[in-house]
N, C-alpha and C positions, 0 to 999 in steps of 0.2 A: 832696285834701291838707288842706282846712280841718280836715275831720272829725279827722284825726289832729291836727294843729295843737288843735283846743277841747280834747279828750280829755287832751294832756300839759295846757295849761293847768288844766281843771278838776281832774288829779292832783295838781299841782303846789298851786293852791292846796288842796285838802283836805290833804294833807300837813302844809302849809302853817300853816293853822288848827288842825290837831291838836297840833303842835307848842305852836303860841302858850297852847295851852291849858293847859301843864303846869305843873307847879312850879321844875322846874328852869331856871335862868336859861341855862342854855347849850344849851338845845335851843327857850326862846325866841329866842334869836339868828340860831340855825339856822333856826326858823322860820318867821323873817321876810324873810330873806336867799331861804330858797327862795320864800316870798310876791312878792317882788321879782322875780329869776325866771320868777314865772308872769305879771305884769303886765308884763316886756319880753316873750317871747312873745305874750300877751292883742295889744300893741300893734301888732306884728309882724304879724300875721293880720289885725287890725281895715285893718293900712294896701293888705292887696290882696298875696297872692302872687302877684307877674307874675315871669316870664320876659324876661329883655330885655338887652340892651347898658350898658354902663356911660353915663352922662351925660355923652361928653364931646362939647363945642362942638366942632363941623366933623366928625362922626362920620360925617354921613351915615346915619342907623339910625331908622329909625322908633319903633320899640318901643323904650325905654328902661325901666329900674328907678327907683323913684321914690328918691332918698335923704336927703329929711326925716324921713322913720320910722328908718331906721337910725342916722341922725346924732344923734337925740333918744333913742334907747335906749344909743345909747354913752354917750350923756351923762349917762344913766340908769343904765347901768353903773359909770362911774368914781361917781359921789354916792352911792350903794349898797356901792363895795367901800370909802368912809370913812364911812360910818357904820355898818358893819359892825366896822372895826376899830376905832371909837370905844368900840360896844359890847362887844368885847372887851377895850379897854381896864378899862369902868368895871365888866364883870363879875368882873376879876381881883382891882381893886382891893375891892367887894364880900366876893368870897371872902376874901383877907389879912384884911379886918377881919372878919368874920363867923365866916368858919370853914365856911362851908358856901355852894352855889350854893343853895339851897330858897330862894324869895321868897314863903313863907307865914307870916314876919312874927316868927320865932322865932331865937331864936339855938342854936348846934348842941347844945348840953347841952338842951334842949327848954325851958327856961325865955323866956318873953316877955319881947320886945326894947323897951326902952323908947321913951316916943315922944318 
């Protein structure tokens, strides 16, 4: 099960990075977001896929699931889905003034943006 577990990871970030590598600012976002993603998975794997009963007190279960991994990727989750939509805030306001999502420093008539 790891093996499949590294393999989305490693998709995930190459995606990932390909993304971040573009010009367009809205598939930077996307592909940070998926980067994100693959470092809750990453974490997810790193923490031991066990099998087991839920943690509760008087359970009686030997095997349990660990749930500081899962608790720190939810937590990882919510912080990720706002600064996700932060970045979509500031990519839109970007766009309104610009005219275009390209962050190669130009404004959309191709004339250079002052600095």
């Amino acid at each position: 099960m790891e093996w499949i577990m590294a393999i989305a990871v490693g998709t995930l970030f190459m995606i990932g990075i390909y993304l971040i590598l573009t010009k367009s600012l809205l598939r930077v976002i996307l592909g940070t977001s998926l980067l994100t993603h693959g470092v809750h998975l990453l974490l997810l794997t790193m923490a031991g896929l066990k099998r087991g009963d839920a943690p509760v007190l008087g359970g009686g279960s030997g095997a349990y699931a660990d749930p500081l991994p899962q608790a720190l990727i939810l937590t990882s989750i919510v912080i990720s889905f706002g600064v996700t939509a932060l970045y979509f805030v500031l990519a839109y306001r970007a766009y309104q003034t610009r005219g275009t999502d390209e962050i190669d420093g130009s404004d959309a008539e191709g004339k250079e943006a002052d600095s």
